[in-house]
C-alpha positions as CSV (number, residue, x, y, z in Angstrom):
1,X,0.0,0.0,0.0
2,X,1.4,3.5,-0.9
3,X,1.8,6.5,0.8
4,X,-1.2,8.5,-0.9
5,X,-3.4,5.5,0.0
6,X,-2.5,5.0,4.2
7,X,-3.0,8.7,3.7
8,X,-6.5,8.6,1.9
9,X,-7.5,5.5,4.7
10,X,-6.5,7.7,7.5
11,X,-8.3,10.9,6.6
12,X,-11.4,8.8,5.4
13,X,-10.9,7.1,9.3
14,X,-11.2,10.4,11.3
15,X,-13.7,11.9,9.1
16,X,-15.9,8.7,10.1
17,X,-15.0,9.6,13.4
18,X,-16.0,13.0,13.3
19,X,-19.2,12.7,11.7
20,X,-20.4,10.0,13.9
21,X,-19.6,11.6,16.7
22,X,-21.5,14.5,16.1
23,X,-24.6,12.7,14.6
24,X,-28.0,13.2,16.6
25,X,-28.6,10.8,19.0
26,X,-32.0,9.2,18.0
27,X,-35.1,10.5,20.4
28,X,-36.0,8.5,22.8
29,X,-39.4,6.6,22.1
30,X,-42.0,7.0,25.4
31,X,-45.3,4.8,25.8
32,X,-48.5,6.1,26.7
33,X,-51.7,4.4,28.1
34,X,-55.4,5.4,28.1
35,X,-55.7,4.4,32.0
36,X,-55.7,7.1,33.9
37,X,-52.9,6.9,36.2
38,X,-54.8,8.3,39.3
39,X,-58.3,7.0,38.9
40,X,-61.1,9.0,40.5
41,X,-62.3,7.8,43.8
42,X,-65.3,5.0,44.3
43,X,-68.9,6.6,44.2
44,X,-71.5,5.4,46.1
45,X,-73.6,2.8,44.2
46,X,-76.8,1.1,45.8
47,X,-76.4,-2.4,46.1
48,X,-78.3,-3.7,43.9
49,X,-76.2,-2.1,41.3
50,X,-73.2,-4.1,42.1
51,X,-73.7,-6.6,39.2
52,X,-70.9,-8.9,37.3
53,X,-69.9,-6.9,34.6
54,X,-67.6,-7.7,31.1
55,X,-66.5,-5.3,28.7
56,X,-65.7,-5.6,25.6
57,X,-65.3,-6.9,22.7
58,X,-63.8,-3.3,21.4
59,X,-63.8,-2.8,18.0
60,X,-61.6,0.0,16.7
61,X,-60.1,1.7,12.8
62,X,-57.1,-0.5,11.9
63,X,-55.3,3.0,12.1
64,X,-55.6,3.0,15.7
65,X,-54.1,-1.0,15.5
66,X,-50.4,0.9,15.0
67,X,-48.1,1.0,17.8
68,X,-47.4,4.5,17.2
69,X,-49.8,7.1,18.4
70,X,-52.0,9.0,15.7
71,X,-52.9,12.6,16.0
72,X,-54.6,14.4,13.3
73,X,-57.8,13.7,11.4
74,X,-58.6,16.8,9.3
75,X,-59.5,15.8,5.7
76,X,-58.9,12.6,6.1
77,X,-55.0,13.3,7.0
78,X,-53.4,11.5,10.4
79,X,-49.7,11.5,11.8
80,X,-48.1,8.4,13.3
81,X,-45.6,9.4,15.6
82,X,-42.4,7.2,16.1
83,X,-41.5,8.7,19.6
84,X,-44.6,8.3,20.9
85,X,-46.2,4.9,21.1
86,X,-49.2,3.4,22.5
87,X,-47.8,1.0,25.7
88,X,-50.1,-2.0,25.2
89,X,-52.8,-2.9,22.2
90,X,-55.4,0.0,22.1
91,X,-59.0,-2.0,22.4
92,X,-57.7,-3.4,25.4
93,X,-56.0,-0.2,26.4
94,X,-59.6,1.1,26.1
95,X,-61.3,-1.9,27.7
96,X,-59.6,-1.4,30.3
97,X,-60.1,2.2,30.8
98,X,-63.7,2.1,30.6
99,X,-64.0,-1.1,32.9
100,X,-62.0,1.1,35.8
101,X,-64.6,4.4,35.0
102,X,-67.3,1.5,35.7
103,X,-65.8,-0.6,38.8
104,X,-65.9,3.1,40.4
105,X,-69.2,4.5,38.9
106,X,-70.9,1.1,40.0
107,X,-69.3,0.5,43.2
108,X,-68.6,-2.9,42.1
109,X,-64.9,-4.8,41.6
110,X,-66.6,-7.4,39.3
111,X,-65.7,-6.2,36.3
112,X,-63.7,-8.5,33.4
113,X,-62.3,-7.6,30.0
114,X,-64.2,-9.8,27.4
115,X,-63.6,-12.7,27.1
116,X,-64.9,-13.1,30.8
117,X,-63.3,-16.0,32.1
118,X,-65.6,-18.9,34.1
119,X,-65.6,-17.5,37.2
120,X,-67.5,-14.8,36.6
121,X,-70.9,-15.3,35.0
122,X,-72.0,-11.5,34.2
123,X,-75.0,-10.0,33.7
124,X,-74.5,-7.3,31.4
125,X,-71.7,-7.3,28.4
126,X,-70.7,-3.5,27.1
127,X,-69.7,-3.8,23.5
128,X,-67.8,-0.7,22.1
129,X,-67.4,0.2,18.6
130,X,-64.3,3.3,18.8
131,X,-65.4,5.0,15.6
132,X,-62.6,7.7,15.8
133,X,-60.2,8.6,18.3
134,X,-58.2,11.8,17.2
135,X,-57.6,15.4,16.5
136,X,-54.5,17.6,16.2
137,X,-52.2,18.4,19.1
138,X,-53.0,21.8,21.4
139,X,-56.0,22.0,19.9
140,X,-59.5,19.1,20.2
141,X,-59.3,15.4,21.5
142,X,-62.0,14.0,19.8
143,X,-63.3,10.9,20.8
144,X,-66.6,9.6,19.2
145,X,-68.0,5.9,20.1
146,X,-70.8,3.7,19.4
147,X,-72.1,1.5,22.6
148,X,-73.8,-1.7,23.4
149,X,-75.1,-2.7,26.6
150,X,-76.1,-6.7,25.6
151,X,-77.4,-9.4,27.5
152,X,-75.0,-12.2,27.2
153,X,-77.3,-15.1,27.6
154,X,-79.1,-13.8,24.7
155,X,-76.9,-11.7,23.4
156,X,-79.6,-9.3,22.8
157,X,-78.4,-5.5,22.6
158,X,-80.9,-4.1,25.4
159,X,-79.5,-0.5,24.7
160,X,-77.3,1.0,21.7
161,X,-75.9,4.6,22.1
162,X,-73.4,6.7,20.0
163,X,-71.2,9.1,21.9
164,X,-69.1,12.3,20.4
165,X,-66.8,14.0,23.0
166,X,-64.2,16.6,22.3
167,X,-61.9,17.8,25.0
168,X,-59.1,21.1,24.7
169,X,-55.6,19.6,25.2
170,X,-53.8,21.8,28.1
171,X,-50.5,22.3,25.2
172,X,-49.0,20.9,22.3
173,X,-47.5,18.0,23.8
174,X,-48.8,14.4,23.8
175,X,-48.7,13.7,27.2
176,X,-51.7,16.3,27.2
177,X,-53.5,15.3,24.0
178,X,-53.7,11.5,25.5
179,X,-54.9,13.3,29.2
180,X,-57.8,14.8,27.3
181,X,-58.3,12.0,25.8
182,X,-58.3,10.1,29.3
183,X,-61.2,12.8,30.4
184,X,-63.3,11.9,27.4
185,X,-62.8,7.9,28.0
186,X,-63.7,9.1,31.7
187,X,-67.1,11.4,30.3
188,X,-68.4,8.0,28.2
189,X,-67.8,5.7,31.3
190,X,-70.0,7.8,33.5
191,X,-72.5,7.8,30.6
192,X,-72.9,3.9,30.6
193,X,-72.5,3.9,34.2
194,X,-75.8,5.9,34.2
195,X,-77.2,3.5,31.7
196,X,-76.6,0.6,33.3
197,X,-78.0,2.4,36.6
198,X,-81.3,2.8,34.8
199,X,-81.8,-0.2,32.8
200,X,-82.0,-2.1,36.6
């Protein structure tokens, strides 16, 4: 190997160097859930409203099925974002969160995501159809569902609703888009909390 080409090795080395070392490092990713993190407190339920309870299935747009959180909505136009991700499957995500806004509005801890397993034989089966979850960030959490409340001997739908909520993000960031979004998930739980109330 000649001179010119050690020398053409060595200055191709430390330019490597240097541009590696000053690449970006890549954003870190963070994971979100639609469970509120400090649930509101148990309300007083009469007794009788203490019934075995299972929700779900939930049915939701395969756009929501993406790990990566989507914002957006506006002419048909949505934004998956690769730092921000969804920390578990999103109709279970949502199962869940409903079925804690219903253990408390109830008064009642038996409450299953469906399937329901064989100890618990419920009563009542809340099927939830998530026709859009979005809007842009800073701006709307829009939240609009269509609800079931079956019987699941029969599986006769005794009551189908469809509700549109909307909440105003505190900022631009996600952590508050996904809170509003936690206070409209909260709004519809109360709603088939009520429901359930005064189909007994």
């Amino acid at each position: 190997m000649n001179k010119s080409l050690h020398l053409l090795v060595a200055v191709a080395g430390v330019l490597f160097a240097l541009a590696a070392g000053c690449a970006p490092a890549s954003a870190p990713v963070s994971y979100h859930s639609l469970v509120a993190a400090d649930p509101a407190p148990h309300v007083s339920a009469p007794q009788e409203s203490r019934m075995a309870l299972v929700v779900g299935p939930v049915s939701i747009p395969d756009l929501l099925k993406n790990s990566q959180i989507a914002t957006g909505g506006t002419g048909g136009r949505y934004r998956l974002s690769e730092q921000h991700r969804w920390a578990g499957e999103v109709d279970r995500e949502f199962a869940r969160a409903i079925a804690e806004q219903l253990v408390r509005g109830l008064d009642t801890e038996q409450v299953s995501l469906y399937p329901a397993g064989q100890y618990l034989q419920p009563k009542l089966q809340i099927v939830l159809d998530v026709v859009a979850m979005e809007g842009e960030l800073g701006k709307e959490a829009k939240l609009d569902v269509r609800w079931s409340l079956v019987d699941p001997k029969s599986k006769t739908a005794l009551l189908t609703r469809r509700t549109t909520l909307a909440e105003q993000p505190a900022d631009s960031g996600y952590d508050a888009w996904i809170e509003a979004q936690r206070r409209n998930i909260a709004k519809l739980g109360k709603e088939i909390a009520a429901a359930i109330r005064a189909s007994r």
